[in-house]
C-alpha positions in Angstrom: 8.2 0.9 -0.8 7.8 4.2 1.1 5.7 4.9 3.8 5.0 8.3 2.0 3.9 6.1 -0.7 1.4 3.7 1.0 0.2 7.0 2.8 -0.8 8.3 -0.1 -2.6 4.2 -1.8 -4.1 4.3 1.4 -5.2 7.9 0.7 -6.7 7.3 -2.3 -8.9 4.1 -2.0 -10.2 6.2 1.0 -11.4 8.9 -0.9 -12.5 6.6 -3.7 -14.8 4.6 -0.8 -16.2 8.1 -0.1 -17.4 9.0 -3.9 -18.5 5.8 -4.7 -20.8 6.6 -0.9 -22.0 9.4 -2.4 -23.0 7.5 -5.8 -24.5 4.9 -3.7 -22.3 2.2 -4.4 -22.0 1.0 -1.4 -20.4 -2.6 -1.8 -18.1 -0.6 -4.1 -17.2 1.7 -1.2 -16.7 -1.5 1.2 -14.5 -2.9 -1.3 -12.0 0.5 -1.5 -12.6 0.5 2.2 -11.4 -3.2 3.2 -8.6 -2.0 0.6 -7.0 1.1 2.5 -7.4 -0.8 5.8 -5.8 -4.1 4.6 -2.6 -1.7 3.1 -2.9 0.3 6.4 -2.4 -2.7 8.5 0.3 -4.5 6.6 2.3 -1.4 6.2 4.8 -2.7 8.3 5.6 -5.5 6.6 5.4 -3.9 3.2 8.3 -1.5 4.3 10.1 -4.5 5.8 9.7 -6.6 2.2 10.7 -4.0 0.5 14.2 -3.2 3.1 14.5 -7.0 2.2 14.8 -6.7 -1.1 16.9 -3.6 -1.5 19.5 -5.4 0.6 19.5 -8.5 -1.5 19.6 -6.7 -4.4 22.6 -4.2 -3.1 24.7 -7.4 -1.6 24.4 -9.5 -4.9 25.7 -5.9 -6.8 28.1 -6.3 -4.0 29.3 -9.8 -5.0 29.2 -9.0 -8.3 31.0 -6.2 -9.1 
């Protein structure tokens, strides 16, 4: 996965926590909240899972073919 791409989860949840604020849903917002930061603070090992994988998946192409 790309960082652009988690920029852009963590991006959203964010603004979903703010217009579910504004509605007054506040456990709601917590929720998208607790969301963005969780994906914020794993990024690193999201982008390293995902490097993982593309190299598995390259070398057993590799091995195959």
């Amino acid at each position: 996965m790309k960082q652009e791409r988690l920029n852009q989860i963590i991006e959203l949840y964010r603004h979903r926590a703010k217009a579910a604020r504004e509605a007054s849903l506040l456990d709601k917002a917590r929720e998208m909240d607790d969301f963005a930061d969780f994906v914020e603070n794993n990024s690193g090992s999201f982008l390293d899972d995902a490097y993982s994988k593309e190299s598995e998946l390259w070398e057993e192409y590799e091995n195959n073919y």
